[in-house]
N, C-alpha and C positions, 0 to 999 in steps of 0.2 A: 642062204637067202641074202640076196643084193640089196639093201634098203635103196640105195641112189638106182636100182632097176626100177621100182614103184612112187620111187618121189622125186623130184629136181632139188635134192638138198646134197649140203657139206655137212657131214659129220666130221665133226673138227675133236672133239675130247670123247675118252671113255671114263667114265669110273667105275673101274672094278675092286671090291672087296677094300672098298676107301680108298683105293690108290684113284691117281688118275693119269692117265696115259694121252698124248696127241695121237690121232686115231689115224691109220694110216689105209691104203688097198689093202692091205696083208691082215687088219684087225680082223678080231672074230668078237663076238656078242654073244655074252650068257647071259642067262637065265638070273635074273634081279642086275643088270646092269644096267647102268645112267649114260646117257647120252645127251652131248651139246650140237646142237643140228643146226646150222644156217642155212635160209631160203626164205621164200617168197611164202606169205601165211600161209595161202590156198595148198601150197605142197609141205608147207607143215603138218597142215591138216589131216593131210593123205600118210603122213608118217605117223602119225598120233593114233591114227587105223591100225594100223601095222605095230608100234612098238609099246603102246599105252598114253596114257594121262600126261602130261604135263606136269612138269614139277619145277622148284624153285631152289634144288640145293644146291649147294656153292660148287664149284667147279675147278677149285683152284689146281692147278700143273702140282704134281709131285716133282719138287727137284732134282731130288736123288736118282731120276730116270732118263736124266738130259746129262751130257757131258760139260764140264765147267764151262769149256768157251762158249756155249751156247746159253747156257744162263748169263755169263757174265755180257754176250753179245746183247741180251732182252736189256738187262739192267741198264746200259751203256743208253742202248732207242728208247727206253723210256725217260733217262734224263734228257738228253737231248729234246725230248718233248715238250720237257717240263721249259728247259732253256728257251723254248722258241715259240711260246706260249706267254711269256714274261716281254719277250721281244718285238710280238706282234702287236 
């Protein structure tokens, strides 16, 4: 089953079995998995139909699942935020 065939949303994170994954077209969804879903409320709505309740747990990326340059790339855009935030 396609969740983005029944709702106009991004599922962007999975958490599975505590890990958490960026959720890609190739993800599959089990049974007690967490999902972080961006969209518009009304098609939240219609996902919340579909996959359960709303929840509040944290969502943080597992590291160990990204290759160094790509963490070290986040790390790098997120200073630079921080620098252009102090600047504005």
């Amino acid at each position: 089953m396609n969740p983005r065939r029944l709702a106009q949303v991004n599922l962007s994170r999975i958490k599975h079995n505590q890990q958490v994954f960026a959720a890609t077209p190739e993800s599959t969804l089990r049974l007690g998995d967490i999902v972080m879903a961006v969209g518009p409320a009304a098609e939240l709505d219609k996902l919340t139909l579909l996959l359960g309740q709303e929840t509040n747990k944290r969502m943080d990326v597992n590291a160990s699942a990204y290759p160094a340059a790509l963490i070290l790339k986040i790390l790098l855009a997120q200073a630079l935020v921080e620098i252009l935030k102090r600047l504005l």
